[in-house]
Legacy VTK file of the C-alpha trace (Angstrom):
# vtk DataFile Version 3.0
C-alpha trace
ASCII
DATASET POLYDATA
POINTS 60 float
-19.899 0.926 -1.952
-18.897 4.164 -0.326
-18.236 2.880 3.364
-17.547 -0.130 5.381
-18.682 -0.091 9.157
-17.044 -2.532 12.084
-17.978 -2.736 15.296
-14.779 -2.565 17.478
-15.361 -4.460 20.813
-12.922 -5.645 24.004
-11.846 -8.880 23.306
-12.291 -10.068 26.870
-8.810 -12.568 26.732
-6.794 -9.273 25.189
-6.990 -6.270 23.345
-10.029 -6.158 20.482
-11.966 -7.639 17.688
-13.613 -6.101 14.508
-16.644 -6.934 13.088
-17.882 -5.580 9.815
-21.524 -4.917 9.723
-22.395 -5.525 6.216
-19.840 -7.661 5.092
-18.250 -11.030 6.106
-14.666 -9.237 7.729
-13.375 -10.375 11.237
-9.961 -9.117 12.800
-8.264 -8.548 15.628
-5.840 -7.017 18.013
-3.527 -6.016 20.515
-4.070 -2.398 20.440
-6.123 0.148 19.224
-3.577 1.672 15.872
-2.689 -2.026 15.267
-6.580 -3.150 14.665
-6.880 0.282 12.834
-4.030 -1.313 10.456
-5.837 -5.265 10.669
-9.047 -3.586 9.319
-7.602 -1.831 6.548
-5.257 -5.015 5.443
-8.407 -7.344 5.809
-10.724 -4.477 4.142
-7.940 -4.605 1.045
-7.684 -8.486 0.846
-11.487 -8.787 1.294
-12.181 -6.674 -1.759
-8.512 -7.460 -3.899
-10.429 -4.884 -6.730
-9.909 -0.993 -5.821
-12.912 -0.289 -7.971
-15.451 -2.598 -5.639
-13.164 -1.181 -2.227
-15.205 0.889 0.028
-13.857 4.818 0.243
-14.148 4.842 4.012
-13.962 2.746 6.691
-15.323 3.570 9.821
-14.792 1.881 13.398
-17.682 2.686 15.953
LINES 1 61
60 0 1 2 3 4 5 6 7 8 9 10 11 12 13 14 15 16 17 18 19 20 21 22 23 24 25 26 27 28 29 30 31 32 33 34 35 36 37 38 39 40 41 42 43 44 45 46 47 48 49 50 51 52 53 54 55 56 57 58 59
């Protein structure tokens, strides 16, 4: 796997939730640099092996 995609989206009680498109990742919130650091920590538990870790993540 090269990439990892997640949808970013309000969270309409605060701040905002990612989704992963192709994989089974959920996060969220308060801020925009915080979620950027969520994703990455979930990303990294999700997939504990560096060798099956995507090279980029992407938030659209």
């Amino acid at each position: 796997m090269t990439e990892i995609v997640f949808l970013v989206e309000d969270d309409p009680d605060s701040g905002y939730t990612a989704k992963a498109l192709t994989e089974s990742i959920f996060t969220q919130a308060d801020d925009i640099e915080t979620l950027q650091e969520m994703v990455r920590d979930a990303v990294h538990c999700h997939f504990p092996n560096e060798e099956n870790r995507a090279c980029r993540i992407l938030l659209k």
